[in-house]
Structures are given as structure tokens and as C-alpha cells.
C-alpha positions as MATLAB code, in Angstrom:
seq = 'XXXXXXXXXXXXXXXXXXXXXXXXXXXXXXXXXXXXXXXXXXXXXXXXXXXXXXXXXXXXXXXXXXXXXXXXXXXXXXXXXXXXXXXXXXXXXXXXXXXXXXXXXXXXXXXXXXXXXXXXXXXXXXXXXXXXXXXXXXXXXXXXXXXXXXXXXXXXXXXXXXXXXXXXXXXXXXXXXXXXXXXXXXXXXXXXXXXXXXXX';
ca = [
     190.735  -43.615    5.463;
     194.277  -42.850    3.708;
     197.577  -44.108    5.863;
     200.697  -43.257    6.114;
     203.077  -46.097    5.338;
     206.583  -46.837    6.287;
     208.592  -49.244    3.731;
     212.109  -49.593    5.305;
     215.487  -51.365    4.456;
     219.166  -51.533    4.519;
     221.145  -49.991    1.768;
     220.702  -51.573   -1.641;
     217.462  -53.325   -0.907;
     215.184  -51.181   -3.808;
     213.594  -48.958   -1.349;
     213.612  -46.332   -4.436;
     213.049  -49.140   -7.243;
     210.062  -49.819   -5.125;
     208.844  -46.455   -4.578;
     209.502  -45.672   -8.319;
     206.853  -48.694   -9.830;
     204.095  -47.249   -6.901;
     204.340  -44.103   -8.614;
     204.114  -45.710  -12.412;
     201.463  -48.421  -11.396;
     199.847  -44.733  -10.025;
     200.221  -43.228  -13.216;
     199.311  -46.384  -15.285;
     195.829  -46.034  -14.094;
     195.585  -42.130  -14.949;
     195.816  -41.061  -11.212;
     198.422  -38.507  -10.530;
     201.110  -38.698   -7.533;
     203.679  -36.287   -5.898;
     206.995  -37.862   -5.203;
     209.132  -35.715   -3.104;
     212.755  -36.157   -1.350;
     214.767  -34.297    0.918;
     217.480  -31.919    0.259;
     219.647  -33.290    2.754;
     220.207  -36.207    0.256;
     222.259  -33.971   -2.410;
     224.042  -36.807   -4.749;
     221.415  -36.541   -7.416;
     220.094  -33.352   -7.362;
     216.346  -33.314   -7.596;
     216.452  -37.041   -9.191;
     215.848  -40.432   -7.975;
     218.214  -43.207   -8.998;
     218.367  -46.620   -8.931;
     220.983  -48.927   -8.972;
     219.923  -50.941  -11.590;
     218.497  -47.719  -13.891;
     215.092  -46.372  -13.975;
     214.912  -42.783  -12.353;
     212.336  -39.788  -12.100;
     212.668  -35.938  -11.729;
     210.725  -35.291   -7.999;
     208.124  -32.426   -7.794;
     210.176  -30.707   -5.103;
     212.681  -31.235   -2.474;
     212.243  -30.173    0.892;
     213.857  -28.635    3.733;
     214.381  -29.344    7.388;
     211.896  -26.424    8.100;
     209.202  -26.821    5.145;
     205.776  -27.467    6.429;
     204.629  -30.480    4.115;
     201.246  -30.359    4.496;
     200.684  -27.039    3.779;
     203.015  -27.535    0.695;
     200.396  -30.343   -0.279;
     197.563  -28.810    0.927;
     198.631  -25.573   -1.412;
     199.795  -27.533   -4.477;
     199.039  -31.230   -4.401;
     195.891  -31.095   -2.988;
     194.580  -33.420   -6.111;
     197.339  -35.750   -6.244;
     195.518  -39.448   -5.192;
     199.318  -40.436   -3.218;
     202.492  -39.510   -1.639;
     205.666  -40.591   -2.068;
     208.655  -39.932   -0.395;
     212.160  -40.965   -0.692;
     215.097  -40.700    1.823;
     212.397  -40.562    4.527;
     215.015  -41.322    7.575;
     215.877  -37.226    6.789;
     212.326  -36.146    8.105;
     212.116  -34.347   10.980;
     209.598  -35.307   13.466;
     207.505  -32.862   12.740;
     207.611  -33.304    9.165;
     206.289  -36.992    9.491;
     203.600  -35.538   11.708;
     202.359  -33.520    8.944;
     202.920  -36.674    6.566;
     200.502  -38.323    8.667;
     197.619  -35.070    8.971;
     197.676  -35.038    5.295;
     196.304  -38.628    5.633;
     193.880  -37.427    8.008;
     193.247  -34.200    6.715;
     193.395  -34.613    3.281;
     192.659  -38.061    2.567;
     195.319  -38.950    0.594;
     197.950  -42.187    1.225;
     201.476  -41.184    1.693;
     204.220  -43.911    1.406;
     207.923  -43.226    3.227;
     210.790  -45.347    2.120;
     213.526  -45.081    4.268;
     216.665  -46.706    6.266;
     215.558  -47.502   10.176;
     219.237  -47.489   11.221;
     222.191  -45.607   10.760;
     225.856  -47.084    9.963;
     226.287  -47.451   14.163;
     222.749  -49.355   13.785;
     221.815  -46.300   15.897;
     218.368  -44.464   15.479;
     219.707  -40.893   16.876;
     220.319  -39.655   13.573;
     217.324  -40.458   11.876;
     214.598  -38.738   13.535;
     212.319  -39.207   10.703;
     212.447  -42.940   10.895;
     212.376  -43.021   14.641;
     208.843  -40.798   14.325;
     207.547  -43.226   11.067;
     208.037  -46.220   13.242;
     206.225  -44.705   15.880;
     203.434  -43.211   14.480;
     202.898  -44.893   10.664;
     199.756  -46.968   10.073;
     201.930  -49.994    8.106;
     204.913  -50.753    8.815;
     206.810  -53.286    6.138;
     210.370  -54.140    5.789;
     211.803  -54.701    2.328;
     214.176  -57.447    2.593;
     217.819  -58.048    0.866;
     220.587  -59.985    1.424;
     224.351  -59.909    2.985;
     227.290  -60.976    1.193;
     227.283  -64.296    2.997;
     223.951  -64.954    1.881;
     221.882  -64.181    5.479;
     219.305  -62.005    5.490;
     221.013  -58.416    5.906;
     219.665  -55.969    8.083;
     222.161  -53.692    8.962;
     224.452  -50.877    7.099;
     227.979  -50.332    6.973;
     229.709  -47.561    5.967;
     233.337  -47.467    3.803;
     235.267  -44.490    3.061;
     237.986  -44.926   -0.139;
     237.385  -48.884    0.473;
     238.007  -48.693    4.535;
     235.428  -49.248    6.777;
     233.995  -46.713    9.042;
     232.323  -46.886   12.423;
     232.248  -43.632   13.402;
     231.389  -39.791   12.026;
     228.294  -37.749   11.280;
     225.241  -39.799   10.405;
     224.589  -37.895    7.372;
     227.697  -38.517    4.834;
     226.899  -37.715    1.184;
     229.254  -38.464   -1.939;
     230.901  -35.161   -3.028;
     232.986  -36.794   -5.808;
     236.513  -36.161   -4.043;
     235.772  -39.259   -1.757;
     234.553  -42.800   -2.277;
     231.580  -43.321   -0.304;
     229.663  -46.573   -0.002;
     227.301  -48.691    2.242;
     226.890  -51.955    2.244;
     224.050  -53.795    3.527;
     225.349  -56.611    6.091;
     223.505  -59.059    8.351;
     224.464  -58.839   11.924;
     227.257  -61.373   12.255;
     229.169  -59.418    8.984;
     228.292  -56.474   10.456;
     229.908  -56.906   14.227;
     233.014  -58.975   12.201;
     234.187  -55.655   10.118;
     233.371  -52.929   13.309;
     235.566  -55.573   15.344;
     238.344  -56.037   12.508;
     238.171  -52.206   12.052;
     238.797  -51.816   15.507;
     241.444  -53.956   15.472;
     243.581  -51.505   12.964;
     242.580  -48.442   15.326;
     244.210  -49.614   18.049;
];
């Protein structure tokens, strides 16, 4: 039987890089697959980029209300996996119907994702919330903190300040400087405390 798989890290980790060689090792063997992203993430248009280069045109990007498995089940229906990027922007029902087209339709689908937002809060991302609950495999993909530790966690910087608070979903519209940073938890708790420090 096909799964559903969750692949999940902090920022800058290769979730995409890793996505990206599924879908050419995929291809390499003449079977076809049907990368997708959502079109909450809006900094690259329907294109995933890496960091370090390699990128691919998607087949579509959906919406908060598209129905995914009838999209499949209409026009993918012969693709042999699933891939989809920026899977924290699922809704809950949309990883449902990630996991019926495993069921339904036999075919793997693979979700790469962050599991926390910048307040290493889980509110905002009701698609990884759902993926953790209900995905068949569950992997983290591992990367490290500026000190060197294992980082787990995100933090967000707006025009080179930190940030610890503000919507969840923050894309770069070109008039601000937007980054992340993937931190381990000591880094992490040091910047929200210094940053509280120049609130107050």
C-alpha cells in the first residue's frame, strides 16, 4: 500500500533540495511525478528554489479550498508519486485528502514541511499539525545551529532584527528583508530573551 510521508525541518535544512532529487531519482527511472506547492508561499511564483541552485517549475499550486484528491484523481491519476512542498500551509483537510489518495489511489505522496512556527508554536501550521498526526512516516531532516548543536527551531528577523511576534505566515515582498534562521534551543531562547530585553 502507498503512504503518505512527512519529511520535516527547520529553515535551511534542504527540505526542497530533498524533495527536488525524489522527483529526479523519479524521473531517472522513466516514472512520472506531480510536485505541487501552495499558493500561500508566493516568493517564487510557481517555482521551487533552493539555496544552493537547482529548481523546478510545479504542476500547479493550490489553494486553501482546492480539493487535492480530486485534482489528482482528475489529472494525475498516472503519476507513480506526490510531492509537495511548503506542506505546513495545508489545511487539515487537504492532508486528509493527501492521505485518501494513498488509499484510494495507490500512489505515495511525500510532504516536506516546517513542524514549528517562529514562536515554536504549531497553531499556525495546521497542515503540519494534521501530517504529524495522521502520516504513515514520519522523518526529520536534520541541520545545524550557528553554534554547531543540532538546530531545531526557527527564528524569524525583519531588516536584520529579530522578531518574536506577528502573523505566522510572513512572505518576502521585496520592500522588507525577511529571513529565518534555523537555531537550536539554547540560541533560540538567548535572541527571544535579548530581543525582549530591547522591548522593554
Amino acid at each position: 500500500m502507498a503512504k503518505l510521508y512527512f519529511r520535516y525541518g527547520a529553515m535551511g535544512c534542504g527540505k526542497t533540495m530533498q524533495l527536488l532529487q525524489v522527483a529526479f531519482n523519479y524521473e531517472e527511472r522513466g516514472q512520472k511525478v506531480c510536485v505541487i506547492k501552495p499558493k500561500t508561499d508566493t516568493k517564487n511564483g510557481d517555482k521551487l528554489l533552493t539555496r544552493i541552485g537547482p529548481e523546478r517549475k510545479t504542476d500547479f499550486c493550490f489553494k486553501k479550498k482546492d480539493d487535492l484528491l480530486d485534482i489528482v484523481t482528475k489529472k494525475y491519476s498516472d503519476v507513480d508519486c506526490v510531492l509537495v512542498d511548503e506542506a505546513q500551509f495545508l489545511t487539515k483537510e487537504q492532508v486528509d485528502q493527501l492521505l485518501k489518495i494513498t488509499i484510494k489511489l495507490n500512489i505515495p505522496v511525500m510532504a516536506y514541511g516546517l513542524r514549528l512556527n517562529f514562536r515554536m508554536e504549531d497553531g499556525g501550521f495546521d497542515g503540519a499539525t494534521r501530517l504529524l498526526q495522521v502520516a504513515h512516516d514520519i522523518e526529520e531532516i536534520k541541520t545545524i545551529c550557528e553554534c554547531g548543536r543540532k538546530a531545531t527551531l526557527n527564528c524569524r528577523f525583519l531588516n536584520d532584527k529579530i522578531v518574536i511576534d506577528g502573523p505566522d505566515v510572513l512572505i518576502d515582498d521585496g520592500k522588507s528583508k525577511i529571513e529565518y534562521r534555523a537555531l537550536c534551543p539554547a540560541c533560540f531562547y538567548k535572541k527571544v530573551e535579548e530581543a525582549k530585553k530591547c522591548l522593554s
